[in-house]
Steps between C-alpha positions, in 0.01 A plus 500: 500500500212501714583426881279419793593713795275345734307186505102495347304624802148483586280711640190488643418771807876565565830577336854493556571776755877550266579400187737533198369656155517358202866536318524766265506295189179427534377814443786522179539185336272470179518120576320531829228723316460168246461291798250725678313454161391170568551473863252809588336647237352155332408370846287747677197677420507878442328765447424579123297802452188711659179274457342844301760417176351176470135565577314436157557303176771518321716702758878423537774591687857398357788550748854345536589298845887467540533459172193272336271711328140383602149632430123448676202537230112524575308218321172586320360287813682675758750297573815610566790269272891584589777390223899585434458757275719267238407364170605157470561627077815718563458663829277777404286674752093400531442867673674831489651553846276700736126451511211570285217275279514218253264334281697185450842358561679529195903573504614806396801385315380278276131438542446203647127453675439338837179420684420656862661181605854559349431199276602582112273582247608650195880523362463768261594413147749238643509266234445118495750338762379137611703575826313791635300321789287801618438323856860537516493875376292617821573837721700416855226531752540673862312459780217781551283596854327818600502599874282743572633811288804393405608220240809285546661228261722259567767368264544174612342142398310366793450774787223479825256683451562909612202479715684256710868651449370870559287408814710704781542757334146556370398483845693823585351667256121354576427809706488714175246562253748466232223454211364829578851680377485603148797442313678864380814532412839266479866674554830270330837593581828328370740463745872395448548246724451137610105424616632346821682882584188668520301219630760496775444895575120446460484241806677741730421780694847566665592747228159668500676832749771545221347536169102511556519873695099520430428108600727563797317824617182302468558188650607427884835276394530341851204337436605406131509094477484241230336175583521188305179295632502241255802339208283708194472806619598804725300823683677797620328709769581841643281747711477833332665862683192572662535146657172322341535179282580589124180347410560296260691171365838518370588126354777375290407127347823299346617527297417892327195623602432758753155628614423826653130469619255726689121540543447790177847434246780200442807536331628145357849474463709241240889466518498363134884372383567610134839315527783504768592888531142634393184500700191627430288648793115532450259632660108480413264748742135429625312739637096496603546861442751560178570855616686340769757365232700817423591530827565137548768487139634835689608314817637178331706734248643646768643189689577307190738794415661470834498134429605460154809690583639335781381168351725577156815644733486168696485281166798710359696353879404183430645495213822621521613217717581652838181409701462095507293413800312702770336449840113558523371692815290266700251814627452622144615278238314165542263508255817556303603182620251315407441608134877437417439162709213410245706613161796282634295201572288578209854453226666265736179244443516560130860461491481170635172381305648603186835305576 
């Protein structure tokens, strides 16, 4: 049973200075994950895969997103077409998951054709059937944009546009010649736990002296803050040991996608749900110089170790039904306020549109 702790609250240049966290069974229930479904993943736009996958003809990238398996092909033209990755036959798949190059859309189950459109063109030796109505036989389309070197879908029917929806954010991150990063490398870990647990540690610094020895040696933690200047999206900000600015852009968009940005590399960062104990955590590295990237897969290994562990020990406590609520620190933990704000109001407003 999913219950609402505190009211939906916005925010805008300010957040509550105390607040409760979300209960514990939302971070446990399978039936708040199924919520979430709809609720977040169909209803924002996110960030689908490094513009280089999908650069020429024929490219695709298939990838699951809390659960629907989607894919983003190349046309001959250039144009870049998003679908479920679903035949409407008997469920087979268009694309093998990952990414790579396709001629055509034909399914690999059974062989039925479809046009760049999704529209179908050929059931292979079906047989004569009066009913089969091919405009009715179609692939499930998804909404595809590029921004700048990154390409994000969105599963749901009748979104703004991302230019508009992305606008704050992108203007954090106008300062950087992000086109001039070559794309080099991508990192996936599985994590067992809940997305929300490590999207929770991820929007916090307050546990940065404990378990992040190098980030704490290199960062002056007094100075550690997260902002939240607008409702999409968060920055934090620290000055470094030697007390200069870190130099970069450290941003977290809702609902998954984190962006580490500075003037020569960028490390783009999905929290990708792969049901309600199991999160995938990807990483895909730019770099104007690619020698740069070693070093850069180096650094994030060694906080996503310190990370995945604690993350996985705190999933195992919320789910042996001792912890239920907990109080959020109002000098470090806002941010962490707000994203939990956004996920409740987020299922509460499906919750009551679907009743």
């Amino acid at each position: 049973m999913v219950r609402l702790l505190h009211p939906p609250r916005s925010v805008g240049t300010t957040v509550p200075l105390v607040s409760r966290t979300l209960s514990a069974d939302w971070y446990c229930d399978p039936q708040v994950y199924a919520r979430e479904r709809d609720a977040v993943w169909r209803s924002e736009w996110l960030m689908f895969a490094p513009g280089a996958k999908l650069s020429t003809p024929g490219q695709y990238v298939a990838e699951e997103i809390a659960g629907y398996p989607v894919f983003v092909v190349v046309e001959p033209d250039g144009t870049l077409r998003g679908f479920h990755n679903v035949c409407p036959h008997r469920a087979g798949v268009i694309v093998w998951p990952g990414d790579g190059t396709a001629g055509n859309l034909v399914c690999r189950y059974h062989g039925w054709a479809f046009g760049w459109d999704g529209s179908l063109k050929s059931a292979r030796d079906f047989g004569d059937d009066p009913g089969l109505c091919p405009a009715e036989q179609s692939l499930v389309p998804i909404h595809v944009e590029r921004w700048r070197n990154l390409v994000f879908v969105h599963l749901g029917d009748d979104p703004a546009p991302l230019a508009d929806e992305i606008a704050p954010f992108a203007a954090e991150c106008a300062p950087f010649d992000m086109e001039s990063m070559t794309y080099g490398h991508r990192l996936v870990r599985v994590l067992r736990c809940n997305w929300k647990t490590y999207a929770d540690n991820y929007l916090e610094g307050y546990h940065v002296p404990l378990i992040h020895p190098s980030l704490n040696r290199a960062l002056e933690m007094s100075t550690y803050r997260v902002d939240v200047p607008h409702d999409s999206y968060c920055i934090h900000r620290s000055d470094t040991r030697d007390g200069s600015p870190a130099g970069g852009a450290w941003l977290y968009r809702y609902p998954n996608l984190a962006v580490n940005v500075y003037a020569d590399g960028m490390n783009v960062e999905r929290i990708v749900p792969i049901g309600h104990d199991t999160t995938h955590v990807v990483y895909d590295y730019f770099a104007t110089d690619l020698d740069r990237i070693e070093a850069m897969v180096e650094m994030s290994n060694v906080v996503l170790d310190e990370d995945q562990a604690m993350c996985e020990v705190v999933q195992r406590n919320l789910d042996a039904g001792i912890y239920r609520v907990g109080r959020l620190s109002p000098r470090h933990e806002a941010s962490v306020g707000w994203f939990q704000g956004r996920v409740a109001t987020a299922v509460a407003g499906s919750t009551t549109a679907a009743t």
